[in-house]
PDB file with one MODEL, atoms N, CA, C and O in Angstrom:
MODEL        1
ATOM      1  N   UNK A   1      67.409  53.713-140.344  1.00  0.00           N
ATOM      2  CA  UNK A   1      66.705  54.947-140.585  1.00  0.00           C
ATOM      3  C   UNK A   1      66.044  55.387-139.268  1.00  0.00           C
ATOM      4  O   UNK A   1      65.384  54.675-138.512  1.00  0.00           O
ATOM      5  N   UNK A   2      66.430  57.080-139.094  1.00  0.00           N
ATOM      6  CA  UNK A   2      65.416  56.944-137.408  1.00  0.00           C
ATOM      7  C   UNK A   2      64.589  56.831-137.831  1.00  0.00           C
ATOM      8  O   UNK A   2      64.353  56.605-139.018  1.00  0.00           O
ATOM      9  N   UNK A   3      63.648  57.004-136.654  1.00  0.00           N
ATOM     10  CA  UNK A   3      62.361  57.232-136.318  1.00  0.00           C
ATOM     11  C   UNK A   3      61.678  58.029-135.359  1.00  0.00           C
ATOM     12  O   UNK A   3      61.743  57.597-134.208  1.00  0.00           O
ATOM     13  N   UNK A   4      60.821  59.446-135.593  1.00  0.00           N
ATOM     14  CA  UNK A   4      60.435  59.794-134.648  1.00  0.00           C
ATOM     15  C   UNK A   4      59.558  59.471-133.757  1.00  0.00           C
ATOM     16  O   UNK A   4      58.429  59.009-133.921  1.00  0.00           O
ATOM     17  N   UNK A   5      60.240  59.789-132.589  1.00  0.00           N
ATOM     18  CA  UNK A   5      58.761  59.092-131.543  1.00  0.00           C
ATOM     19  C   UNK A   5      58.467  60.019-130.191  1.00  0.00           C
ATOM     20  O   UNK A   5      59.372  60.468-129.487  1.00  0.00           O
ATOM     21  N   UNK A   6      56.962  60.242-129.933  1.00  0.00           N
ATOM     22  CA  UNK A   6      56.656  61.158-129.252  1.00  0.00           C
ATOM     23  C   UNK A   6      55.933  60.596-128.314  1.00  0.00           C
ATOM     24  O   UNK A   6      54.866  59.985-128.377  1.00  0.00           O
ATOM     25  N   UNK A   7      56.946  60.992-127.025  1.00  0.00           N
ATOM     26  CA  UNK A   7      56.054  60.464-125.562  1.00  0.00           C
ATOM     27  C   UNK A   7      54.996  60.855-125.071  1.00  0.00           C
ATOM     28  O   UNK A   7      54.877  62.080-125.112  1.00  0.00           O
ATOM     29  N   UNK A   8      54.011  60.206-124.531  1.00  0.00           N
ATOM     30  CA  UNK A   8      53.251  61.032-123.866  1.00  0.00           C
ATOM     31  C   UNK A   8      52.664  59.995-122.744  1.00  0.00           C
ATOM     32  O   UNK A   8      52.923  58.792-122.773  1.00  0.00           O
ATOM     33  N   UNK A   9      51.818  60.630-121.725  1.00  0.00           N
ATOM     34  CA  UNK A   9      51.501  59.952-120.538  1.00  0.00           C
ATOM     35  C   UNK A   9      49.989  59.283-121.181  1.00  0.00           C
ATOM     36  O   UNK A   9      49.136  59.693-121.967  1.00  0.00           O
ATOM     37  N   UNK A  10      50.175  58.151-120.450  1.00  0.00           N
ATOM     38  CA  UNK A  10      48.637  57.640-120.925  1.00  0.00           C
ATOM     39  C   UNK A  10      47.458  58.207-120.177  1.00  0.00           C
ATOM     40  O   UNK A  10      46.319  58.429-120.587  1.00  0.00           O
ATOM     41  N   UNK A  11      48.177  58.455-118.569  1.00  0.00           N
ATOM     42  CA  UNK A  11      47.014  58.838-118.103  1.00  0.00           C
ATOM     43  C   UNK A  11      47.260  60.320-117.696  1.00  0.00           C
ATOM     44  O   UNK A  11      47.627  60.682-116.578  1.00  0.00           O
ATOM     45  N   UNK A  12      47.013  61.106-118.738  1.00  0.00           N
ATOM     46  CA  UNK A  12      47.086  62.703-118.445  1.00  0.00           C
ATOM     47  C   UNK A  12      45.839  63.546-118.169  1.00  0.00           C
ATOM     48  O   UNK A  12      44.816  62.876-118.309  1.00  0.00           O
ATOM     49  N   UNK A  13      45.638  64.720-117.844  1.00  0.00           N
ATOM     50  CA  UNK A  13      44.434  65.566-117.286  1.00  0.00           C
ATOM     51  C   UNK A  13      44.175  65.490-118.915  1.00  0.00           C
ATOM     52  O   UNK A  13      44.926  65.467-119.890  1.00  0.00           O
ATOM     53  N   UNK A  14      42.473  65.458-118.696  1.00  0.00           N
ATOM     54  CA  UNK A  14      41.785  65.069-119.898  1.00  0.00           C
ATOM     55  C   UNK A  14      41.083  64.011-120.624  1.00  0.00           C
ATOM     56  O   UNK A  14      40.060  63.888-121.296  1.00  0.00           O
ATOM     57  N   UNK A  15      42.397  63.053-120.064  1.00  0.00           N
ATOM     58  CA  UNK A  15      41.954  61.550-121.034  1.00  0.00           C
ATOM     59  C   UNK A  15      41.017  60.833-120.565  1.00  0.00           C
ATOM     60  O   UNK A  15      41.077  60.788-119.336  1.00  0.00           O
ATOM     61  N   UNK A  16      39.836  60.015-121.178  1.00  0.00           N
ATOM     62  CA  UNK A  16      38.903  59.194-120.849  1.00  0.00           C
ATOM     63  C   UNK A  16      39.356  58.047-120.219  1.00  0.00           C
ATOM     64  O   UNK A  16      40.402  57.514-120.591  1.00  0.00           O
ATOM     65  N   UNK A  17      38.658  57.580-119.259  1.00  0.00           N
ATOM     66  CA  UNK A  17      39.084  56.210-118.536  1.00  0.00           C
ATOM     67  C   UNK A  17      38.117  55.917-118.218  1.00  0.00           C
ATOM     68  O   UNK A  17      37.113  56.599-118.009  1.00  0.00           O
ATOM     69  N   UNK A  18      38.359  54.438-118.107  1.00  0.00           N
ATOM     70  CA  UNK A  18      36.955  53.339-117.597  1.00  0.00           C
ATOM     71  C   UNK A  18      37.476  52.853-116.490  1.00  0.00           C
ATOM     72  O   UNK A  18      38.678  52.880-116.225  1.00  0.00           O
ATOM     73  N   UNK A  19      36.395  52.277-115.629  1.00  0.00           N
ATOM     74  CA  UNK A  19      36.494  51.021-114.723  1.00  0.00           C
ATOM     75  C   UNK A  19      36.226  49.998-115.297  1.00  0.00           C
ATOM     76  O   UNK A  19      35.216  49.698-115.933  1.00  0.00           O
ATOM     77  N   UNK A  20      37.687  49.091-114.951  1.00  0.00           N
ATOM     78  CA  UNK A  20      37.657  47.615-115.144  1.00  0.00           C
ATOM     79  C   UNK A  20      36.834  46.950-114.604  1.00  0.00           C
ATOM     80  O   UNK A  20      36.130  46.403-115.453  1.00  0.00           O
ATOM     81  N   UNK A  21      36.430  46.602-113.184  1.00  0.00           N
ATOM     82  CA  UNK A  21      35.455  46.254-112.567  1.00  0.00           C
ATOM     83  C   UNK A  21      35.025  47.825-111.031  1.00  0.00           C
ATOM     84  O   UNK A  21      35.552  48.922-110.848  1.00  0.00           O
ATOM     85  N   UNK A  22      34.092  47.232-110.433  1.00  0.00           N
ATOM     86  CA  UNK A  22      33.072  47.541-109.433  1.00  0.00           C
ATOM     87  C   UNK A  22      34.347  48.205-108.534  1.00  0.00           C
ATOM     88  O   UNK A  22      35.386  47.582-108.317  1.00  0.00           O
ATOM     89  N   UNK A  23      34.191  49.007-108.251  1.00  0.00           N
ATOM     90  CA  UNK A  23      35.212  50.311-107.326  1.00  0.00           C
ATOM     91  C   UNK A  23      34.006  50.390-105.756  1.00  0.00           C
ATOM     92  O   UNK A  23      32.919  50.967-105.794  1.00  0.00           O
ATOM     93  N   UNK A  24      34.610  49.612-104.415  1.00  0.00           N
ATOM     94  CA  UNK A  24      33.554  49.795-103.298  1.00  0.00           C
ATOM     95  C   UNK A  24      34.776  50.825-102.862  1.00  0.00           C
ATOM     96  O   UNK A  24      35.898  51.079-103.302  1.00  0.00           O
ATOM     97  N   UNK A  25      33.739  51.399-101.471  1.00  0.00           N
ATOM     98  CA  UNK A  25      34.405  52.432-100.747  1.00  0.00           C
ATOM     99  C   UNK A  25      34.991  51.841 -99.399  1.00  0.00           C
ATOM    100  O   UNK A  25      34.655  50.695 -99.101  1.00  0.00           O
ATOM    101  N   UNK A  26      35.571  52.318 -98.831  1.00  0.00           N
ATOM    102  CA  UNK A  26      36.571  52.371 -97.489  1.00  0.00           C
ATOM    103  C   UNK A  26      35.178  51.791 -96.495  1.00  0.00           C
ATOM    104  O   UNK A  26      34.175  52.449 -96.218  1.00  0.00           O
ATOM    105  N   UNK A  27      35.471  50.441 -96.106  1.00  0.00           N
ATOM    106  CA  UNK A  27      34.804  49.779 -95.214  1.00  0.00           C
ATOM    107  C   UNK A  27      34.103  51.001 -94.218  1.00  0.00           C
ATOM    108  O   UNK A  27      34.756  51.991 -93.887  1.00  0.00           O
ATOM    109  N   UNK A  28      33.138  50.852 -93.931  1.00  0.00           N
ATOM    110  CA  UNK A  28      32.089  51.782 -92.736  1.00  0.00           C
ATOM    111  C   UNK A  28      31.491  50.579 -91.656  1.00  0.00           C
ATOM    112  O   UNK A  28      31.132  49.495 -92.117  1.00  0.00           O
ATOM    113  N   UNK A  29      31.407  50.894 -90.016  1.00  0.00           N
ATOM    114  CA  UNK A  29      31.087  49.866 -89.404  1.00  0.00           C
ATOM    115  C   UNK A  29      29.716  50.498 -89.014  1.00  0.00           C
ATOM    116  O   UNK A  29      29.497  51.685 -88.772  1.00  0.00           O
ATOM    117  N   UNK A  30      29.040  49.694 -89.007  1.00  0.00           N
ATOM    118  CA  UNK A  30      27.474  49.513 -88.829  1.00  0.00           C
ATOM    119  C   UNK A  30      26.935  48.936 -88.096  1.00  0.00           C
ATOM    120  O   UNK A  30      26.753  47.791 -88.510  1.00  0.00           O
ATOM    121  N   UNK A  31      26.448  49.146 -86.924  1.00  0.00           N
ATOM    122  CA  UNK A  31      25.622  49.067 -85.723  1.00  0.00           C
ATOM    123  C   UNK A  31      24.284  49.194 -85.877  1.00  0.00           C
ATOM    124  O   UNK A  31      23.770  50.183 -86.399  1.00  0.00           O
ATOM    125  N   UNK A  32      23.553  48.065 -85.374  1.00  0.00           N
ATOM    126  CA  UNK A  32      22.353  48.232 -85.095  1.00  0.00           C
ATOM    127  C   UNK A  32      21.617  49.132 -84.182  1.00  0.00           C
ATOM    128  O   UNK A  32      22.428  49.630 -83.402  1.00  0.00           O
ATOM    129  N   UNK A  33      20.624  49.473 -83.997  1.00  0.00           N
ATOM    130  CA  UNK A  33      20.384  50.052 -82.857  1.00  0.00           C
ATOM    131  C   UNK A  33      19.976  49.747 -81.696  1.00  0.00           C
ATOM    132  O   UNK A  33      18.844  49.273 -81.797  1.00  0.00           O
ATOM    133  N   UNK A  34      20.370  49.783 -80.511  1.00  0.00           N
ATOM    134  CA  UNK A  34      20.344  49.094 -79.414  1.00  0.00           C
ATOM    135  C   UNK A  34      20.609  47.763 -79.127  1.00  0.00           C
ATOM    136  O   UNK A  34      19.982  47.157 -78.257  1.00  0.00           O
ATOM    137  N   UNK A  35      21.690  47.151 -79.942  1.00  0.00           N
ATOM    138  CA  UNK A  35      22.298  46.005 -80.104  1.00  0.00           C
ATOM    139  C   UNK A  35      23.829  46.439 -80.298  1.00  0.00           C
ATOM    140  O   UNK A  35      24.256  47.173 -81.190  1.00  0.00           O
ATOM    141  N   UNK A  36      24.645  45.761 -79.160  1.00  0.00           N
ATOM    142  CA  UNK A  36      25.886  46.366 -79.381  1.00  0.00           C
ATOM    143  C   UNK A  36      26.955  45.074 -79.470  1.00  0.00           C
ATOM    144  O   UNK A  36      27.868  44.970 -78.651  1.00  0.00           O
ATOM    145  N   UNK A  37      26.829  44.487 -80.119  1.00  0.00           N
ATOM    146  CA  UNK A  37      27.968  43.196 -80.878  1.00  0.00           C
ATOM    147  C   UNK A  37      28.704  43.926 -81.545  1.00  0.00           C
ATOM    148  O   UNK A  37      28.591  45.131 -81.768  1.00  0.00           O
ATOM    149  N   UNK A  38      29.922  42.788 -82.069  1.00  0.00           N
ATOM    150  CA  UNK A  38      30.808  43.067 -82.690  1.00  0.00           C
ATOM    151  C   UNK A  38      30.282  43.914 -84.147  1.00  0.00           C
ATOM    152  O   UNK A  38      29.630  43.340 -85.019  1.00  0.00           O
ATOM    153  N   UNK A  39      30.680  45.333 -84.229  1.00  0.00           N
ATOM    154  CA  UNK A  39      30.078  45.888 -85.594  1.00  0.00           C
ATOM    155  C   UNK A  39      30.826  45.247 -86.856  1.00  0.00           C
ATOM    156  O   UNK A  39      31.908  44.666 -86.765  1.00  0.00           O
ATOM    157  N   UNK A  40      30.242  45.393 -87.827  1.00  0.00           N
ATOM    158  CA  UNK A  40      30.377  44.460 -89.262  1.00  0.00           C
ATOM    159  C   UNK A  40      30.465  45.650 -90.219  1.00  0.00           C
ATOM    160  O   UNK A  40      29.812  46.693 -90.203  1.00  0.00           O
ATOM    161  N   UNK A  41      31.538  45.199 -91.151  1.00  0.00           N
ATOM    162  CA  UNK A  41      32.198  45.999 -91.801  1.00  0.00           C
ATOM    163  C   UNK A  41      30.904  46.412 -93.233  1.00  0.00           C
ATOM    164  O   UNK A  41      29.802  45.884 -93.382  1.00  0.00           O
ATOM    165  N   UNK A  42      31.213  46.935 -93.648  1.00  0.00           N
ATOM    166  CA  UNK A  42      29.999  47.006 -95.208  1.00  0.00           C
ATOM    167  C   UNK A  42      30.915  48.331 -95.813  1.00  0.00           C
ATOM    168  O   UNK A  42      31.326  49.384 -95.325  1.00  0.00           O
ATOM    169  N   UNK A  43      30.990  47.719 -97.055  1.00  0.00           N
ATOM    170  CA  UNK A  43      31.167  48.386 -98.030  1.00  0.00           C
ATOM    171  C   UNK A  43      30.655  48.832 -99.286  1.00  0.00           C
ATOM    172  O   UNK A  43      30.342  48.068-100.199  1.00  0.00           O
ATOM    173  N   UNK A  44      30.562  50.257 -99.330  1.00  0.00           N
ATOM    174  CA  UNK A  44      29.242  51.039-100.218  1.00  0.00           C
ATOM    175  C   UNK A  44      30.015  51.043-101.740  1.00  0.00           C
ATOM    176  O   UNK A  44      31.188  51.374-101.915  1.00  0.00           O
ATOM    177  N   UNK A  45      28.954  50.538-102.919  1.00  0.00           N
ATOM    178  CA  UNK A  45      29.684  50.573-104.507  1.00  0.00           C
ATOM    179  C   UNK A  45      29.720  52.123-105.017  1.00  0.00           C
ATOM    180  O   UNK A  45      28.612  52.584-105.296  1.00  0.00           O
ATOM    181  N   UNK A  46      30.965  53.087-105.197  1.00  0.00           N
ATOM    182  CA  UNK A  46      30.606  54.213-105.455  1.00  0.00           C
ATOM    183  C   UNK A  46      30.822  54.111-107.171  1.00  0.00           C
ATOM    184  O   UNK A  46      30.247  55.022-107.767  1.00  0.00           O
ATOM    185  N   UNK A  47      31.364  53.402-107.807  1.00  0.00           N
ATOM    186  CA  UNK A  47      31.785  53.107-109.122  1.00  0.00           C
ATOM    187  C   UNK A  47      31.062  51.851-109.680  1.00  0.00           C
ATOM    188  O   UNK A  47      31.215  50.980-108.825  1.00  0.00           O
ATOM    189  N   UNK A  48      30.350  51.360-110.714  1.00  0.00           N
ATOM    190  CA  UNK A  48      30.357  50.217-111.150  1.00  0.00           C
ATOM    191  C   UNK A  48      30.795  49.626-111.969  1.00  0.00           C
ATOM    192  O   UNK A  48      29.910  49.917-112.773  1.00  0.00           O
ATOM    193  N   UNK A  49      31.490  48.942-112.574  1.00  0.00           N
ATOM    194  CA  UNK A  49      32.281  48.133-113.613  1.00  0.00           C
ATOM    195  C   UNK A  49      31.573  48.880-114.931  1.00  0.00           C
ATOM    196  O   UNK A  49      30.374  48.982-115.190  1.00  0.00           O
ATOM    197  N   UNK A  50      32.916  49.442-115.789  1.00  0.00           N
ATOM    198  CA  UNK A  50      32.420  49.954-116.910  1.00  0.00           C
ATOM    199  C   UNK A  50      32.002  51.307-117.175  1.00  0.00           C
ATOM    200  O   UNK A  50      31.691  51.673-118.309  1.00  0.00           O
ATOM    201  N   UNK A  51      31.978  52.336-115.803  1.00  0.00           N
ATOM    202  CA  UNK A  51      31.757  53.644-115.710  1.00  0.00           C
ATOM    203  C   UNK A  51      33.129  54.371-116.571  1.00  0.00           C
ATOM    204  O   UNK A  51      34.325  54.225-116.318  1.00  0.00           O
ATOM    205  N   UNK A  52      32.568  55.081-117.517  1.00  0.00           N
ATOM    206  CA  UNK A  52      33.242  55.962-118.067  1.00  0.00           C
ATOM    207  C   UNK A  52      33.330  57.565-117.326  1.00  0.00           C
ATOM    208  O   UNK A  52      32.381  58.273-116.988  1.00  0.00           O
ATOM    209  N   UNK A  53      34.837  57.858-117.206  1.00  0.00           N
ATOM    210  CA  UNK A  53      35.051  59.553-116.501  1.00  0.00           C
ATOM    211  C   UNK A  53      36.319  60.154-117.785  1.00  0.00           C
ATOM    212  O   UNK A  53      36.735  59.851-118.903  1.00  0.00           O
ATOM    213  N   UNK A  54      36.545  61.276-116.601  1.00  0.00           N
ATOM    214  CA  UNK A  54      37.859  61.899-117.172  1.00  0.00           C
ATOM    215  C   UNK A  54      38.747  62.617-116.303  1.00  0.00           C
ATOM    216  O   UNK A  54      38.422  63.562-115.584  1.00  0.00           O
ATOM    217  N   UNK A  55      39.784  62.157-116.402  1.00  0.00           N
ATOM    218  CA  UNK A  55      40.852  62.947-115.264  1.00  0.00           C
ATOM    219  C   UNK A  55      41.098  63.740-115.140  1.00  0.00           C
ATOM    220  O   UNK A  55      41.809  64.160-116.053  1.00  0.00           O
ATOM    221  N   UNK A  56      40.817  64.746-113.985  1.00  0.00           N
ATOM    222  CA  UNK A  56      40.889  65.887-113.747  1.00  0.00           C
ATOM    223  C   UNK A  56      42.132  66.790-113.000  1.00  0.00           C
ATOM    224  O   UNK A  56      42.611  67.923-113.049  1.00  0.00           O
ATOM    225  N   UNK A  57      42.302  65.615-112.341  1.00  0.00           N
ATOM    226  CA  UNK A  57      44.036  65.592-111.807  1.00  0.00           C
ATOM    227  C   UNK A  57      44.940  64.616-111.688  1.00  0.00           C
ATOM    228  O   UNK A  57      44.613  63.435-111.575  1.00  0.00           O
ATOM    229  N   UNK A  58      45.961  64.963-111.702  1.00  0.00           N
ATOM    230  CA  UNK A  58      47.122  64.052-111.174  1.00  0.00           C
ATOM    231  C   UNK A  58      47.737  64.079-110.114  1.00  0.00           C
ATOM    232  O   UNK A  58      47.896  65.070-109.402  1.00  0.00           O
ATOM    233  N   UNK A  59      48.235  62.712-109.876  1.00  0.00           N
ATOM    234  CA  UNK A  59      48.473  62.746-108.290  1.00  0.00           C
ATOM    235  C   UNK A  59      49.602  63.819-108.185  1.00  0.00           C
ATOM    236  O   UNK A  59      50.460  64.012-109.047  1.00  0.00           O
ATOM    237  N   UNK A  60      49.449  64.632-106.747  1.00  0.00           N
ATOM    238  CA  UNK A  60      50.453  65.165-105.676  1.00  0.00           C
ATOM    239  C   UNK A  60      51.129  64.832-105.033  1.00  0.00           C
ATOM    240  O   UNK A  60      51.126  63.601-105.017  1.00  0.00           O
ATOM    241  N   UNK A  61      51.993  65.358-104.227  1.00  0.00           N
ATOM    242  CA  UNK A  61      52.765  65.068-102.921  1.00  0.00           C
ATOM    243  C   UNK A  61      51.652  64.668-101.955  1.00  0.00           C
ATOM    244  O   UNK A  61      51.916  63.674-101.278  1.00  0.00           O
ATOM    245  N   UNK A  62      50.255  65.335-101.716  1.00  0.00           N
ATOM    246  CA  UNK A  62      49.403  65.652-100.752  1.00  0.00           C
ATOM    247  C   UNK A  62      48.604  63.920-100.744  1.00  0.00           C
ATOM    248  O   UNK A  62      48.348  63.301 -99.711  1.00  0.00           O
ATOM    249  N   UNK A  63      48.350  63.450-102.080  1.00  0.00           N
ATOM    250  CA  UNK A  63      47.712  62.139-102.592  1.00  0.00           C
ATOM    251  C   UNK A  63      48.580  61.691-103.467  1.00  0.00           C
ATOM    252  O   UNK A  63      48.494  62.192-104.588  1.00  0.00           O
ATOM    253  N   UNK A  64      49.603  60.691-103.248  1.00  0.00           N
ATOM    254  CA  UNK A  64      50.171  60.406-104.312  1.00  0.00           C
ATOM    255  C   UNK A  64      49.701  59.000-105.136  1.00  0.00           C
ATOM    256  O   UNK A  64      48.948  58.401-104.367  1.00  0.00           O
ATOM    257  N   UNK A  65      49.790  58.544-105.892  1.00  0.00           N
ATOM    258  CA  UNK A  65      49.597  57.464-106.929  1.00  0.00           C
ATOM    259  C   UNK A  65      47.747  57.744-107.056  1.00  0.00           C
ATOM    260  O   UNK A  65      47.202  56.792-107.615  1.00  0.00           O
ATOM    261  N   UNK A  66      46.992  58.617-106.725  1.00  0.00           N
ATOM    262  CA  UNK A  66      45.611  58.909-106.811  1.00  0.00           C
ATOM    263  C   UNK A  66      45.195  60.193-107.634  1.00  0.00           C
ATOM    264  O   UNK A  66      45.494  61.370-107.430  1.00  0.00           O
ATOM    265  N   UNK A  67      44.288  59.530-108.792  1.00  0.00           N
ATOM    266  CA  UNK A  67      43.665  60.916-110.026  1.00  0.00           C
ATOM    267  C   UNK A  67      42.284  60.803-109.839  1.00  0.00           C
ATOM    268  O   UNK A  67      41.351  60.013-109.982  1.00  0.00           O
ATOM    269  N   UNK A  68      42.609  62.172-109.377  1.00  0.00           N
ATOM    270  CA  UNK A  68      40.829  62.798-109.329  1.00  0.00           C
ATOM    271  C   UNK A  68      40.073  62.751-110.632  1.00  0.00           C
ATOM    272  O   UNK A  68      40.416  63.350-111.652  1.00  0.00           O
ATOM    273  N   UNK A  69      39.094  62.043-110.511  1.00  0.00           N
ATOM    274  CA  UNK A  69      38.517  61.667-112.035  1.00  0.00           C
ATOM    275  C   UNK A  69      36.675  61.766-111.589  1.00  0.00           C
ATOM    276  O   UNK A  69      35.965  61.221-110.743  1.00  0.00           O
ATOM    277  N   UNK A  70      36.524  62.472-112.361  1.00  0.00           N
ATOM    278  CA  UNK A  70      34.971  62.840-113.045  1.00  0.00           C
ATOM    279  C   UNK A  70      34.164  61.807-113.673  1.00  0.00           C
ATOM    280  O   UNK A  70      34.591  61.260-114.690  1.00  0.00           O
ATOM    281  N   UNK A  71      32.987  61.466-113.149  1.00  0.00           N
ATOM    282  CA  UNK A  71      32.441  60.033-114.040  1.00  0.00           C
ATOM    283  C   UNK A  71      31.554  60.839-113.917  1.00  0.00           C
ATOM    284  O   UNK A  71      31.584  61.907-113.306  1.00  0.00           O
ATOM    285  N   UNK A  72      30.126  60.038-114.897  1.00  0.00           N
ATOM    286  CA  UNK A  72      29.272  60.639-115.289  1.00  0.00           C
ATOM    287  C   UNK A  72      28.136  60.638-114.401  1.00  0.00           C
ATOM    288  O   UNK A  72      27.535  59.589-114.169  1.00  0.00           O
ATOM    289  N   UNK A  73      27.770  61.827-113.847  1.00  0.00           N
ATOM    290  CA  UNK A  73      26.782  62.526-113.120  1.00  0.00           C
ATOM    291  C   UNK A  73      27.063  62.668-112.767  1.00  0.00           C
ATOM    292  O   UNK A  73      26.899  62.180-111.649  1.00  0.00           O
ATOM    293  N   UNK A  74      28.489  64.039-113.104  1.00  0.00           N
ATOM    294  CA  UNK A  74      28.914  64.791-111.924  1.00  0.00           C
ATOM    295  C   UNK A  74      29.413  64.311-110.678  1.00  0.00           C
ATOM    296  O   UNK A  74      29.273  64.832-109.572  1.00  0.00           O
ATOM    297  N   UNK A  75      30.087  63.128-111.017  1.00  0.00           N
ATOM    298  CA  UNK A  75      30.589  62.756-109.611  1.00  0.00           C
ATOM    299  C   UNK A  75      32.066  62.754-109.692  1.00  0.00           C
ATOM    300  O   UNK A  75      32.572  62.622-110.806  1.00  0.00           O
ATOM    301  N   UNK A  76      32.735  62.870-108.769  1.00  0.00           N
ATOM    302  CA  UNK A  76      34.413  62.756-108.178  1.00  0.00           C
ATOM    303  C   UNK A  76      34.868  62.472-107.379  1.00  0.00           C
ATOM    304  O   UNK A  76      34.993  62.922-106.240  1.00  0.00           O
ATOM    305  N   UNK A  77      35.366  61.198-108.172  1.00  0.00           N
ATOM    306  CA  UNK A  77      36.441  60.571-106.852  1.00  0.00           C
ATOM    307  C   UNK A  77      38.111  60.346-107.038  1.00  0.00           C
ATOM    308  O   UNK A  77      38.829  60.152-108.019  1.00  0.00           O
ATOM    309  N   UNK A  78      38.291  60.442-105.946  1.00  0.00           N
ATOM    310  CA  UNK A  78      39.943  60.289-106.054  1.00  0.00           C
ATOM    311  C   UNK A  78      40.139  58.583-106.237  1.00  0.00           C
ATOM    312  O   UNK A  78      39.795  57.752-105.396  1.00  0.00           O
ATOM    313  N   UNK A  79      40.926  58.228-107.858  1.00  0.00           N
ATOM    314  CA  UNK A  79      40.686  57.024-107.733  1.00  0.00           C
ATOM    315  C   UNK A  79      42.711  56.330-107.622  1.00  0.00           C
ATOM    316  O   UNK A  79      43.634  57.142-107.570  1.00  0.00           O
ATOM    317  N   UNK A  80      42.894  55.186-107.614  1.00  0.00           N
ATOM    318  CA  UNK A  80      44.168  54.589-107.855  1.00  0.00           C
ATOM    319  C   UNK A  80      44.336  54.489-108.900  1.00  0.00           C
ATOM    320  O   UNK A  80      43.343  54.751-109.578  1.00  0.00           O
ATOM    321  N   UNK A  81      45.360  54.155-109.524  1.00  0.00           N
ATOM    322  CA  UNK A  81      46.092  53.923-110.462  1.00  0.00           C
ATOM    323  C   UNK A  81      45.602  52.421-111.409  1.00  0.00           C
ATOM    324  O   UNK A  81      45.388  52.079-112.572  1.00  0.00           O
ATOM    325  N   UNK A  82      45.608  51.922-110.180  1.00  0.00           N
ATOM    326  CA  UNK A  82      45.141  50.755-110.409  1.00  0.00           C
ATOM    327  C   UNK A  82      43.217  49.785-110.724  1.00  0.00           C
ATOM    328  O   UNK A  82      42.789  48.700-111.119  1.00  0.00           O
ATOM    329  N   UNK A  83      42.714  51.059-110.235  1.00  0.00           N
ATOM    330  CA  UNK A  83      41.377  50.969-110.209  1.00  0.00           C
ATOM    331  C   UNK A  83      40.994  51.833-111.420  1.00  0.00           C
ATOM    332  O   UNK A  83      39.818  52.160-111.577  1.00  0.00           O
ATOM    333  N   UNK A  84      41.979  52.225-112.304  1.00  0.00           N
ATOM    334  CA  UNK A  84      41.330  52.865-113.619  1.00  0.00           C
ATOM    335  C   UNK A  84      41.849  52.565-115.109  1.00  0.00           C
ATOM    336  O   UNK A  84      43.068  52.554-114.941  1.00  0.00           O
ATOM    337  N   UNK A  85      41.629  52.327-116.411  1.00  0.00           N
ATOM    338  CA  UNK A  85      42.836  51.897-117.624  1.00  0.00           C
ATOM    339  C   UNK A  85      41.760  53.019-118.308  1.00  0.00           C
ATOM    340  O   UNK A  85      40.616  53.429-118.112  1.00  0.00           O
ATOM    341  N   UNK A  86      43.156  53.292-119.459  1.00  0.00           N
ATOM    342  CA  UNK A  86      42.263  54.103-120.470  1.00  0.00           C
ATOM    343  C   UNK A  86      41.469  53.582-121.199  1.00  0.00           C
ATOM    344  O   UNK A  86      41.623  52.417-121.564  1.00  0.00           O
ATOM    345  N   UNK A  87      40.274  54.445-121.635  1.00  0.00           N
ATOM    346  CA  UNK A  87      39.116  54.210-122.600  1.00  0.00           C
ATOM    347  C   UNK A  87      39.628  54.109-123.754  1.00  0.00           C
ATOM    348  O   UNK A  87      40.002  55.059-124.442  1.00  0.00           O
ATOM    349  N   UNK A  88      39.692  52.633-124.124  1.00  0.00           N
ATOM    350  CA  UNK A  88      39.573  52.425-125.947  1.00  0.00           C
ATOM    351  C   UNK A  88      38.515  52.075-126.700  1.00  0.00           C
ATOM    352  O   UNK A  88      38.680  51.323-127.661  1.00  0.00           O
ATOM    353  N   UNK A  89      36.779  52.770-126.242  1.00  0.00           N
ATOM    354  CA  UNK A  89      36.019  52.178-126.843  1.00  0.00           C
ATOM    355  C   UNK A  89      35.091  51.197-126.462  1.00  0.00           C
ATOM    356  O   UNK A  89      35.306  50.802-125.316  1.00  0.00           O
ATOM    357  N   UNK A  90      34.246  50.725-126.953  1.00  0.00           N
ATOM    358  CA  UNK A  90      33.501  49.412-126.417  1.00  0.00           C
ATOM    359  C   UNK A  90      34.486  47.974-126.256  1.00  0.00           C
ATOM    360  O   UNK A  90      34.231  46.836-125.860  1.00  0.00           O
ATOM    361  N   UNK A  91      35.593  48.569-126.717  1.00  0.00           N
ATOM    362  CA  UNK A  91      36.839  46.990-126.610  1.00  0.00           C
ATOM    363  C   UNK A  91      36.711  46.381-125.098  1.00  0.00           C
ATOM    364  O   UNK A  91      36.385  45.207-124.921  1.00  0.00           O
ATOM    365  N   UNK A  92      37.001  47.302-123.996  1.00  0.00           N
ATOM    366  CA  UNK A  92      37.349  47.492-122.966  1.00  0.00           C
ATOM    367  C   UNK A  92      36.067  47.684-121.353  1.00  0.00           C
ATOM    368  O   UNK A  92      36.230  47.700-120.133  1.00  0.00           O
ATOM    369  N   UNK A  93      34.647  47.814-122.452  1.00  0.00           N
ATOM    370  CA  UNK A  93      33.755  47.863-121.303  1.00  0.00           C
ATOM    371  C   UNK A  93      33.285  46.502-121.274  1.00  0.00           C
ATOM    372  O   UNK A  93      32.484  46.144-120.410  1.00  0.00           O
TER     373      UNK A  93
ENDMDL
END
């Protein structure tokens, strides 16, 4: 007997997504002042484990495998693919 079945993308403009864990940003080197050693990398937490958003785009030619996603307070970042799963709830935070 068929069965109908209807595709759809999991991660489409709209859908809720969480962070699995803590999302840091693109290493920044940091210098003291008037001390000039080897500078040391530091990386700033712009996401924390468990932030709920919503995708606002999908990747381009321009950014590819990266969705611009909205978390809460108005913030946006272009995140990976891999740095986001969909929201099912308190299952998943």
């Amino acid at each position: 007997m068929p069965i109908k079945v209807r595709e759809s993308l999991v991660l489409s403009v709209g859908t809720l997504v969480v962070t699995p864990r803590k999302v840091l940003s693109v290493p920044v080197q940091i210098r003291a002042p008037g001390v000039h050693p080897e500078p040391e990398l530091s990386h700033k937490t712009i996401v924390e484990a468990g932030t709920v958003g919503i995708i606002i785009e999908r990747p381009k030619t321009d950014r590819p495998r990266q969705f611009l996603v909205e978390f809460v307070g108005n913030k946006r970042y272009w995140m990976y693919g891999h740095e986001i799963e969909p929201y099912r709830g308190e299952k998943n935070v």
